[in-house]
py3Dmol code that shows the C-alpha trace and the ligand (Angstrom):
import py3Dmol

protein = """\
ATOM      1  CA  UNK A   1      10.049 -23.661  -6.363  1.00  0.00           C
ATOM      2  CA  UNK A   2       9.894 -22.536  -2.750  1.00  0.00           C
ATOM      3  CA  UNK A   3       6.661 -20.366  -1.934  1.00  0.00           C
ATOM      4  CA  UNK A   4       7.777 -16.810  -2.172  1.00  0.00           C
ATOM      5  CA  UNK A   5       5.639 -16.427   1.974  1.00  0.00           C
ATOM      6  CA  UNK A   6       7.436 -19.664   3.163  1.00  0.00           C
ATOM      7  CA  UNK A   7      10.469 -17.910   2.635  1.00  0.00           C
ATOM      8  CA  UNK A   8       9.305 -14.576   4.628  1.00  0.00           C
ATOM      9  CA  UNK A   9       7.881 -17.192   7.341  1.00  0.00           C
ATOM     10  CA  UNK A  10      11.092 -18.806   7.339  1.00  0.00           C
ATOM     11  CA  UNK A  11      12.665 -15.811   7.728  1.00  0.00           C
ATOM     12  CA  UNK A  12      10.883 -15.131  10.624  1.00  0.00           C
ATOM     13  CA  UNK A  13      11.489 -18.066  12.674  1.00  0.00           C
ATOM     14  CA  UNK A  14      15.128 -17.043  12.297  1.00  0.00           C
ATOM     15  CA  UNK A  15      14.469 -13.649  13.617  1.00  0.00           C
ATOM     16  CA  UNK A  16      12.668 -15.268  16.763  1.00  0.00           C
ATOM     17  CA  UNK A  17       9.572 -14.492  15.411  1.00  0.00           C
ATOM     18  CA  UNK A  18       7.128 -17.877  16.053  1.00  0.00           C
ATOM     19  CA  UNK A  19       3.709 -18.380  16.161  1.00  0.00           C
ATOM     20  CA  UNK A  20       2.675 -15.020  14.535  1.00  0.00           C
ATOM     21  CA  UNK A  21       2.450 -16.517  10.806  1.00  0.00           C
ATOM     22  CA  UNK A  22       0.407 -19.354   9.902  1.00  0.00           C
ATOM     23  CA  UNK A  23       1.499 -22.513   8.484  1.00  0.00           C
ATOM     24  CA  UNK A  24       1.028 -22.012   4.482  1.00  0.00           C
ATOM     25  CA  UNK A  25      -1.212 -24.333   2.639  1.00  0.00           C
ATOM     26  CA  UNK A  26       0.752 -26.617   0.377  1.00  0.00           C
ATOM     27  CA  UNK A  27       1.109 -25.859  -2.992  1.00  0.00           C
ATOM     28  CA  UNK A  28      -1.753 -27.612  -4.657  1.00  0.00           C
ATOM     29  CA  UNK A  29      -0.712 -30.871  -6.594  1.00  0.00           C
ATOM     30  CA  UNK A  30      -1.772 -31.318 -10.501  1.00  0.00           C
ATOM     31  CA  UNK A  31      -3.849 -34.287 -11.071  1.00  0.00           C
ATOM     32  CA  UNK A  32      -2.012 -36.551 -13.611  1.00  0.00           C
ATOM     33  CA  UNK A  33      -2.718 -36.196 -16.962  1.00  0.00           C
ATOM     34  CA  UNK A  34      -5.704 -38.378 -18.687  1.00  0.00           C
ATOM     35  CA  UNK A  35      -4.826 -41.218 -21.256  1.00  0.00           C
ATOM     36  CA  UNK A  36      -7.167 -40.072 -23.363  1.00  0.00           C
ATOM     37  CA  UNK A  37      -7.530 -36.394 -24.395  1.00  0.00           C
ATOM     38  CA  UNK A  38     -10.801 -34.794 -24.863  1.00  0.00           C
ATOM     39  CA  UNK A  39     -10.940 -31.815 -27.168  1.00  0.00           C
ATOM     40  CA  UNK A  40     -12.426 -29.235 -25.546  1.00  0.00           C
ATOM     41  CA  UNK A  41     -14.014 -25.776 -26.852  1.00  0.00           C
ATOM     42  CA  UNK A  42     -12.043 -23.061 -26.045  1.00  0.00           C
ATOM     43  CA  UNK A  43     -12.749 -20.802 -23.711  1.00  0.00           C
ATOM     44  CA  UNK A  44     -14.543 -17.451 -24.305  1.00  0.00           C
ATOM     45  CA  UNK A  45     -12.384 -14.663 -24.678  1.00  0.00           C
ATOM     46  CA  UNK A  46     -12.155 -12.959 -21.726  1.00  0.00           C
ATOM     47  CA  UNK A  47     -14.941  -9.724 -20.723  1.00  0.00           C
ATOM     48  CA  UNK A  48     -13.310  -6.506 -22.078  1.00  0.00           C
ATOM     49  CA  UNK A  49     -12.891  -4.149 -18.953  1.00  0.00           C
ATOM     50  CA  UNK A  50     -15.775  -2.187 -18.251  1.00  0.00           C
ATOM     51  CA  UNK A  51     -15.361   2.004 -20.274  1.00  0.00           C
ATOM     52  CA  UNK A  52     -14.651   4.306 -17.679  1.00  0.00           C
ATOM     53  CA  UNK A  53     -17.361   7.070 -17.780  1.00  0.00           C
ATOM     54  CA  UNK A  54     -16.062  10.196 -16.426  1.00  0.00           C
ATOM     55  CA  UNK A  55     -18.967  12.037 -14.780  1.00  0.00           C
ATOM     56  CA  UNK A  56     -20.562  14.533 -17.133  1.00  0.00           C
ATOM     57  CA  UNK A  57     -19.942  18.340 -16.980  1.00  0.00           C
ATOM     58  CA  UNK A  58     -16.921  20.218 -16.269  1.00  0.00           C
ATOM     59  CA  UNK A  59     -13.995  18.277 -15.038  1.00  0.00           C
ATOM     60  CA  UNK A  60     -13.955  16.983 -11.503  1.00  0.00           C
ATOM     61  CA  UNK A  61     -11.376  18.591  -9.219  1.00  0.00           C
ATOM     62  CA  UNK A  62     -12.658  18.757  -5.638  1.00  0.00           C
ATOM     63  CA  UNK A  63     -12.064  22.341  -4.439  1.00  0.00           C
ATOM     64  CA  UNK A  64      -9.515  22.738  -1.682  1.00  0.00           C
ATOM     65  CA  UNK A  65     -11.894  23.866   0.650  1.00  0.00           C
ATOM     66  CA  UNK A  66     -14.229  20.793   0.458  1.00  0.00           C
ATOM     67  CA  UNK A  67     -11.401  18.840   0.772  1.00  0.00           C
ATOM     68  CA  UNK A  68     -10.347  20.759   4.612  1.00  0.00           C
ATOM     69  CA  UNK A  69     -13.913  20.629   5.634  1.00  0.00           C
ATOM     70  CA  UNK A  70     -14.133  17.112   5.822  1.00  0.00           C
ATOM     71  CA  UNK A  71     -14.440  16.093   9.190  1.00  0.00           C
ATOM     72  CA  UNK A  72     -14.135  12.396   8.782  1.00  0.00           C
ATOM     73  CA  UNK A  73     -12.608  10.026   6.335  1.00  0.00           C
ATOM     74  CA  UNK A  74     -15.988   9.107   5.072  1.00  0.00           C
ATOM     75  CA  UNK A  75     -16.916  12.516   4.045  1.00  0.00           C
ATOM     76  CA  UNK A  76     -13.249  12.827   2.323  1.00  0.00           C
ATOM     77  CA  UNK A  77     -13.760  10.025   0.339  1.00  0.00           C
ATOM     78  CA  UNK A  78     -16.812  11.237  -0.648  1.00  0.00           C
ATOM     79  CA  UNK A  79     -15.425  14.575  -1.340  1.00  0.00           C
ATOM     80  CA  UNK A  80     -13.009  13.372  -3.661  1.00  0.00           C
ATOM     81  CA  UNK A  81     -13.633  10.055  -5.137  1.00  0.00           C
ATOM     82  CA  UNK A  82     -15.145  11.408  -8.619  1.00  0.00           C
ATOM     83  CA  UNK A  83     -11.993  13.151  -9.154  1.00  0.00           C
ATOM     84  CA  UNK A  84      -9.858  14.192 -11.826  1.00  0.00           C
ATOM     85  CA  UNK A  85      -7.588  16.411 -11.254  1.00  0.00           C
ATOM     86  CA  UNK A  86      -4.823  14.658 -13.042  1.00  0.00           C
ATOM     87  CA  UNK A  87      -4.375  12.480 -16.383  1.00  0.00           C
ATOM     88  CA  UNK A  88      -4.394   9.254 -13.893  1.00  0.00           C
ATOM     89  CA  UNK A  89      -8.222   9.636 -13.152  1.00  0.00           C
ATOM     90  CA  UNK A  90      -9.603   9.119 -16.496  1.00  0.00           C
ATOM     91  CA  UNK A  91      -8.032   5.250 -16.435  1.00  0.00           C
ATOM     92  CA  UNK A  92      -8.653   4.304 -13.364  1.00  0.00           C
ATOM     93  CA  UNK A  93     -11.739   1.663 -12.779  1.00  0.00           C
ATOM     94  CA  UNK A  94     -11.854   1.939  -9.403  1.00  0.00           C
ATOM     95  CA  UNK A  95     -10.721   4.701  -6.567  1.00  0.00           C
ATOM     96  CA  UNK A  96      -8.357   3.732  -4.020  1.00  0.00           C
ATOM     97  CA  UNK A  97      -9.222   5.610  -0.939  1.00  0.00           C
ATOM     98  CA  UNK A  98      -7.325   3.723   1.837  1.00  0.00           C
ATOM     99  CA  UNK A  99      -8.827   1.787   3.990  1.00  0.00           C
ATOM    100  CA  UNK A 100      -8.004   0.368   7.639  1.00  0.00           C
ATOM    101  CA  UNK A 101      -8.548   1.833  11.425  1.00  0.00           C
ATOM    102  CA  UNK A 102      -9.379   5.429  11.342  1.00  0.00           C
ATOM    103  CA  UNK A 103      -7.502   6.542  14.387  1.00  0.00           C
ATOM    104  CA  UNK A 104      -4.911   4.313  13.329  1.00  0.00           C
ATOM    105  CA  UNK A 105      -1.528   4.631  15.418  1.00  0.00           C
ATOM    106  CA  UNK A 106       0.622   2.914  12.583  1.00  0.00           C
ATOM    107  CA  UNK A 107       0.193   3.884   8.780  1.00  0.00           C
ATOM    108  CA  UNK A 108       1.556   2.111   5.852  1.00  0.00           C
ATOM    109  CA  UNK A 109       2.115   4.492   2.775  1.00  0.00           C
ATOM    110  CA  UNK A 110       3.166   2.713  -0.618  1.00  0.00           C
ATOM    111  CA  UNK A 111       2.679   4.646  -4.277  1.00  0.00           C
ATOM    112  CA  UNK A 112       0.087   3.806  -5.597  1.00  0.00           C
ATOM    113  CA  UNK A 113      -2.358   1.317  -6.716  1.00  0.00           C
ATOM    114  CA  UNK A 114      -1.660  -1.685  -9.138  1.00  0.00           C
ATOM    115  CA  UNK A 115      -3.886  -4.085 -11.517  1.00  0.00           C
ATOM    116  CA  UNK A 116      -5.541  -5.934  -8.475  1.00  0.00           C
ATOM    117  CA  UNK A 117      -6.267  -2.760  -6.695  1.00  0.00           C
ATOM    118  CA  UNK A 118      -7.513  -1.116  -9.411  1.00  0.00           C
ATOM    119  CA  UNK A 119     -10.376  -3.970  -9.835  1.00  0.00           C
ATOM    120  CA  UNK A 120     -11.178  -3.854  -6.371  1.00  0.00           C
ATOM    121  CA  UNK A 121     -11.112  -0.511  -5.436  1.00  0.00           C
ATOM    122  CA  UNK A 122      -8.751  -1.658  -2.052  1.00  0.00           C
ATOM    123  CA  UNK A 123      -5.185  -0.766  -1.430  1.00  0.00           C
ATOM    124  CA  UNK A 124      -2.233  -3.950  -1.580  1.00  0.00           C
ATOM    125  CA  UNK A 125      -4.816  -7.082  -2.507  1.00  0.00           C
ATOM    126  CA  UNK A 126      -2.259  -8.889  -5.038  1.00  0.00           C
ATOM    127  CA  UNK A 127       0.977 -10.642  -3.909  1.00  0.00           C
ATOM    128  CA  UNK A 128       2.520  -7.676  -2.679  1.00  0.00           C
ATOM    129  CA  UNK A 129      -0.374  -7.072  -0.887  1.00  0.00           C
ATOM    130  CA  UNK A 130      -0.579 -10.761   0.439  1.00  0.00           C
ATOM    131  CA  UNK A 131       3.136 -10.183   1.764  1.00  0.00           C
ATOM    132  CA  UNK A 132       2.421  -6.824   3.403  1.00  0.00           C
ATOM    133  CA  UNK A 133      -0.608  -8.742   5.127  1.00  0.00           C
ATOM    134  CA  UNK A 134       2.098 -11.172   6.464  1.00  0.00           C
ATOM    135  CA  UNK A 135       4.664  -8.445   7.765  1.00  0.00           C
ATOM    136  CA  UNK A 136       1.789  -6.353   9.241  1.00  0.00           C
ATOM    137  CA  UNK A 137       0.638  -9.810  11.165  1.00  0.00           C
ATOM    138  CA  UNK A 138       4.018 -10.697  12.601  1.00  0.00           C
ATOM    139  CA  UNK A 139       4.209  -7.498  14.299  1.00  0.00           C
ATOM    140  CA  UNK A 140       0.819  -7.917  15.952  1.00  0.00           C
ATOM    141  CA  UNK A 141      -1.378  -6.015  14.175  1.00  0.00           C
ATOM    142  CA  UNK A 142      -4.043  -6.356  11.498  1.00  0.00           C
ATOM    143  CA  UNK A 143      -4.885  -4.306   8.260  1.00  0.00           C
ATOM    144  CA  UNK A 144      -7.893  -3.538  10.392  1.00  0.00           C
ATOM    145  CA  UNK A 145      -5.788  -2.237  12.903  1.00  0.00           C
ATOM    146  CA  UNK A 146      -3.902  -0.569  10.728  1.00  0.00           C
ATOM    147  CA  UNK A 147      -4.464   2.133   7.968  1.00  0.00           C
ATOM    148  CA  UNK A 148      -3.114   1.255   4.601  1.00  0.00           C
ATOM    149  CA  UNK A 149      -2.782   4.111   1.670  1.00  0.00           C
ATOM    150  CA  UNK A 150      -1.284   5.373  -1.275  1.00  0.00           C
ATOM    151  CA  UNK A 151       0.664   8.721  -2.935  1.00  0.00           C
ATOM    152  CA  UNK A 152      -1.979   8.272  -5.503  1.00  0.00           C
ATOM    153  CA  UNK A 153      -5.527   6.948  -5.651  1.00  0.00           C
ATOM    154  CA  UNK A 154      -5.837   5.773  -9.398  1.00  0.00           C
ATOM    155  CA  UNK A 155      -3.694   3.486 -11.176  1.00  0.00           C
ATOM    156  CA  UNK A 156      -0.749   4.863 -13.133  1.00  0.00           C
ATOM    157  CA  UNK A 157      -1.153   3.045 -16.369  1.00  0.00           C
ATOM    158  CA  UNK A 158       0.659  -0.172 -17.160  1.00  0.00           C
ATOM    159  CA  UNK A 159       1.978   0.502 -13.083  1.00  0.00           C
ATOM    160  CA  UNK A 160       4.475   3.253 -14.037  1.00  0.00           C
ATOM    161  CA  UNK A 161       5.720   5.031 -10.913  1.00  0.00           C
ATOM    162  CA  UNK A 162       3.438   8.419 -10.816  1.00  0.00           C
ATOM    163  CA  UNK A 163       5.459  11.509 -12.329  1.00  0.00           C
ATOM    164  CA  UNK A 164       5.949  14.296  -9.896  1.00  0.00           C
ATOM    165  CA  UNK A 165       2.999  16.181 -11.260  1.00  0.00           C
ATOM    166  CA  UNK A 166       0.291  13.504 -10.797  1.00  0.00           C
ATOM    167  CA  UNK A 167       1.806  12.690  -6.886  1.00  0.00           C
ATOM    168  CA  UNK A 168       1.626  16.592  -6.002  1.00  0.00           C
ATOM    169  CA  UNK A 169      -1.829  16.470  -7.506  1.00  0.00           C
ATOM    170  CA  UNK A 170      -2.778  13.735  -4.832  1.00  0.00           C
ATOM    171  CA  UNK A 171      -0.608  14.560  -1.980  1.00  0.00           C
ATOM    172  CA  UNK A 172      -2.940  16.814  -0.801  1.00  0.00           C
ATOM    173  CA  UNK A 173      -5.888  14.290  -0.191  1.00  0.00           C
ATOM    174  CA  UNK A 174      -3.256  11.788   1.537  1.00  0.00           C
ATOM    175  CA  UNK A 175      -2.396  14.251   3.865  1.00  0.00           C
ATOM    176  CA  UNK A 176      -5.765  15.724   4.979  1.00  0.00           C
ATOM    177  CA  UNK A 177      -6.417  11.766   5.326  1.00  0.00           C
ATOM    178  CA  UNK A 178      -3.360  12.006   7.119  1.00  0.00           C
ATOM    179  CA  UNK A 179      -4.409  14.890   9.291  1.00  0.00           C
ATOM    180  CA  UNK A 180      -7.967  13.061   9.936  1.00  0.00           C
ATOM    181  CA  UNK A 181      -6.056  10.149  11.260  1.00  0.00           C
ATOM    182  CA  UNK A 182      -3.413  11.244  13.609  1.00  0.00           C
ATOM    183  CA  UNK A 183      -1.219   8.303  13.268  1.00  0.00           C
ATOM    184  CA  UNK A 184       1.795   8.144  15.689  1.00  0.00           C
ATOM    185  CA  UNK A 185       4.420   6.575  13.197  1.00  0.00           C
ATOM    186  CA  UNK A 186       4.398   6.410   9.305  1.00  0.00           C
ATOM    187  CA  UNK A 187       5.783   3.373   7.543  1.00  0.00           C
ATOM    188  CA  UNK A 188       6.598   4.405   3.681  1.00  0.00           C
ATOM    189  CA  UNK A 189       6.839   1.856   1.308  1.00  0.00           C
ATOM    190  CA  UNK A 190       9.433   1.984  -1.434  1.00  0.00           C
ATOM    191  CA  UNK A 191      10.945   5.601  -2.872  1.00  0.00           C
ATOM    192  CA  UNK A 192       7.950   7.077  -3.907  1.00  0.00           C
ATOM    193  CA  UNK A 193       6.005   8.182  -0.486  1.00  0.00           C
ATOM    194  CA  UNK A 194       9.379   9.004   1.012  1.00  0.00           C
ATOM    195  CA  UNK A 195       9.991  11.125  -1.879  1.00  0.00           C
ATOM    196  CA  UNK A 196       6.506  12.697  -1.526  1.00  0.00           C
ATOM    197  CA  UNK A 197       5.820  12.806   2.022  1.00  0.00           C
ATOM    198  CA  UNK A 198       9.601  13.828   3.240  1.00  0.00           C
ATOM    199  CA  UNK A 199      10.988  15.374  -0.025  1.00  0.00           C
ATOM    200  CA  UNK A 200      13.659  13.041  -0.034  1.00  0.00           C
ATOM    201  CA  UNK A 201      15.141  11.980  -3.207  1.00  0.00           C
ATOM    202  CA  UNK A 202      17.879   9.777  -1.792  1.00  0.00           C
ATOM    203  CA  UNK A 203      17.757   6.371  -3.143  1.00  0.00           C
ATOM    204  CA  UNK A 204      15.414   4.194  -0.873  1.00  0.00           C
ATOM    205  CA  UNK A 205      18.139   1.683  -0.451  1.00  0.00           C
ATOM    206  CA  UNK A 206      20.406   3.821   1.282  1.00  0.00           C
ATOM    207  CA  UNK A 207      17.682   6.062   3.493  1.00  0.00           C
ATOM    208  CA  UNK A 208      15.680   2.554   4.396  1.00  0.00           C
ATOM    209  CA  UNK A 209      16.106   2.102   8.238  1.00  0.00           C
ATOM    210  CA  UNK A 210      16.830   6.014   9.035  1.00  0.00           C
ATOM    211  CA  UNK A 211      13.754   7.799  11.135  1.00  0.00           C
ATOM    212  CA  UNK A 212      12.363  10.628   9.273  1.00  0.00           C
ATOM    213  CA  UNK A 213      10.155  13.381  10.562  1.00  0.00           C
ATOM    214  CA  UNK A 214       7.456  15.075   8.647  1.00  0.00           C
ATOM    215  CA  UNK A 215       5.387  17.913   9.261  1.00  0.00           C
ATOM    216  CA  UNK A 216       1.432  17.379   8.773  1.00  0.00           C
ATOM    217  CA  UNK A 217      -1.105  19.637  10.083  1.00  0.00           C
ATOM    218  CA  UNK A 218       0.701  21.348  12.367  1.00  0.00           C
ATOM    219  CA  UNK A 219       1.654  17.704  13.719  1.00  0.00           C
ATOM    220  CA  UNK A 220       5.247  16.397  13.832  1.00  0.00           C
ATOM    221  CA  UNK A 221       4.853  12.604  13.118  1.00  0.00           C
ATOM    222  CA  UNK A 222       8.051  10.289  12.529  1.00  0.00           C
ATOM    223  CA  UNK A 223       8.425   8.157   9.701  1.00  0.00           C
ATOM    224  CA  UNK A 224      10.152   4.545   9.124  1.00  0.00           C
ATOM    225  CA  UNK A 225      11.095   4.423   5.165  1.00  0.00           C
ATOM    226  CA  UNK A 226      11.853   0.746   4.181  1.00  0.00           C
ATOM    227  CA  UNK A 227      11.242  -0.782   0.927  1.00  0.00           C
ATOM    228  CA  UNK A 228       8.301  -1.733  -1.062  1.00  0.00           C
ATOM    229  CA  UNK A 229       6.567  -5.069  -0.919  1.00  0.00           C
ATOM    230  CA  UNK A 230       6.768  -5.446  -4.538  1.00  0.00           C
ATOM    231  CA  UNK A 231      10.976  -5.461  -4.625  1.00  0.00           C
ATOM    232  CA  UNK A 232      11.230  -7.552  -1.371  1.00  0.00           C
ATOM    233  CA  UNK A 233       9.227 -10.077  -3.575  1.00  0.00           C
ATOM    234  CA  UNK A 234      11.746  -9.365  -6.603  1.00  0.00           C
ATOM    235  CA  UNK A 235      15.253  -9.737  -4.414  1.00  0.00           C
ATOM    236  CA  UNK A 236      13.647 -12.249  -2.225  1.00  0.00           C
ATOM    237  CA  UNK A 237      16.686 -12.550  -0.528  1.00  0.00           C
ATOM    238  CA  UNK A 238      17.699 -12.528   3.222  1.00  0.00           C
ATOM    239  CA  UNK A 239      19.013  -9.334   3.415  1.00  0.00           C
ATOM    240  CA  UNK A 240      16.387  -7.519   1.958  1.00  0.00           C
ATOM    241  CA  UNK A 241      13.900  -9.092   4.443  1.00  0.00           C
ATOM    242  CA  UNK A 242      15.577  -9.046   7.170  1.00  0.00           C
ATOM    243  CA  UNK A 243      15.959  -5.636   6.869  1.00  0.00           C
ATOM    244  CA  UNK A 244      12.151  -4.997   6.074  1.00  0.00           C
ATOM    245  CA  UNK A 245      11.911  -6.889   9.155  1.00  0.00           C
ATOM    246  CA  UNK A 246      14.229  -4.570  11.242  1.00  0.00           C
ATOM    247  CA  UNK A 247      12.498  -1.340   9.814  1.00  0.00           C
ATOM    248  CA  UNK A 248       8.974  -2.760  10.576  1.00  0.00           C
ATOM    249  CA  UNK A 249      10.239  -3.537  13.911  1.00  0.00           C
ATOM    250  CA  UNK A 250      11.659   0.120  14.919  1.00  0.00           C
ATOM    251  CA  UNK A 251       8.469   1.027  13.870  1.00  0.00           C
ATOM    252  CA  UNK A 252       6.846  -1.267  16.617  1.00  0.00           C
ATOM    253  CA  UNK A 253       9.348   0.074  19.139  1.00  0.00           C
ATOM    254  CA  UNK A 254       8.467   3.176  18.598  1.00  0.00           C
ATOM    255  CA  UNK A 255       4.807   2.634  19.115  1.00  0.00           C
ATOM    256  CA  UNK A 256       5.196   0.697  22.176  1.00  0.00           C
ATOM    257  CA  UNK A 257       7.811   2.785  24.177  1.00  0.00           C
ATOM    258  CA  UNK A 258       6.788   4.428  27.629  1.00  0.00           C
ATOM    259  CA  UNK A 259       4.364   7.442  26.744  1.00  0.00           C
ATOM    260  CA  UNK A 260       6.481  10.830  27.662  1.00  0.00           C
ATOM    261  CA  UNK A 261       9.951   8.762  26.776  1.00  0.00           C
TER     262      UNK A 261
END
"""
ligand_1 = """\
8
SF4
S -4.651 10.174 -8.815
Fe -5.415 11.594 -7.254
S -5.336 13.639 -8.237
Fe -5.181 12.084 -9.869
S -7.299 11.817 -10.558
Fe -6.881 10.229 -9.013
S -7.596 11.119 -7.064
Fe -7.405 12.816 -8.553
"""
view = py3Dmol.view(width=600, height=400)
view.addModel(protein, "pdb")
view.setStyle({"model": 0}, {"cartoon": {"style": "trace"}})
view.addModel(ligand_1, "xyz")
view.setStyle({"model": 1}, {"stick": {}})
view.zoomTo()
view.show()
């Protein structure tokens, strides 16, 4: 079956785009079979997951204030990463705070963390992840040029989208982080940020493509919603990335038109 990436790749060259994505590493070949079959112990069952130990004393909900004082990403993350303000924190093994350039000019906003980003504690490491990495390349940036986040910062269980209720919870954090970062374009990811950050409840497939503005801080910042890296990998089909591709590319324009234009 045809790598999922050689297929974005591909789709690239068609769009013009060379050069920007390396070649992909074949697909490893299985060795063939032995003759003669060794039975082999089976392998230990796999670690249970490490409890979750919520911190002792009274439930952890940063206080707003705390959370406005913070002068720098660092001290927001620390701020707020023992929280649990909302039936999402209890689960979670790791906080995902973000992570990427903090005086980014481009930021990427999906939902919200899944399995692999739960166990690592970093926003989009699993195939979607590896696909966003890809997009973000071709248009000449880098995740560390970048600043990559989420609606909310623990993993909704069995990665459910997060209800209303939970994303309110969080929005708050995301846009001090926001406010902290000053980006000059937002790129959300799938229905859930643009739903959250714009209040838009249109379906993603019909707003993807259509400049947004949002208000953050006293800051009017625009914002490209295209779809989630998760469904392009789903409908892995041409439309859907070429028009990831066409979203992620206003974006670009945007950045790089004349300053005052
Ligand atoms: S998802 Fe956000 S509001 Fe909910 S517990 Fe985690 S950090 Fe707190």
């Amino acid at each position: 079956m045809e790598h999922p990436l050689q297929a974005w790749r591909d789709t690239l060259r068609e769009l013009g785009v060379v050069g920007l994505v390396r070649e992909l590493a074949p697909e490893p070949v299985a060795p063939p079979p032995s003759r003669r079959v060794t039975p082999e112990a089976p392998p230990p069952p796999p670690a249970a997951p490490a409890a979750y130990a919520p911190p002792a004393g009274p439930v952890a909900c940063p206080p707003a204030a705390a959370v406005q004082a913070a002068a720098t990403l660092g001290d927001l993350q620390c701020a707020i990463e023992g929280c649990l303000a909302c039936p999402l924190g209890p689960g979670r093994m790791k906080f995902v705070f973000g992570e990427g350039d903090p005086a980014a000019r481009l930021l990427f906003v999906g939902e919200g963390p899944g399995r692999d980003e739960d166990l690592q504690g970093r926003p989009f490491v699993g195939k979607a992840g590896e696909l966003l990495d890809k997009m973000i390349g071709a248009l000449g940036f880098s995740r560390e040029t970048t600043y990559i986040a989420n609606i909310v910062k623990c993993r909704p269980p069995d990665n459910r989208t997060p209800t209303p209720e939970e994303a309110r919870t969080c929005l708050g954090y995301l846009q001090r982080q926001i406010e902290l970062i000053r980006p000059d374009v937002i790129v959300t990811l799938g229905a859930t940020p643009l739903r959250e950050l714009a209040g838009i409840t249109e379906g993603i497939t019909k707003l993807r493509g259509q400049w947004q503005r949002i208000q953050v801080g006293g800051r009017e910042i625009p914002l490209m919603p295209t779809f989630h890296p998760a469904y392009v990998l789903r409908q892995y089909t041409q439309e859907v990335r070429r028009a990831v591709w066409q979203d992620l590319q206003a974006a670009k324009e945007w950045l790089d038109r004349p300053a005052g234009s």
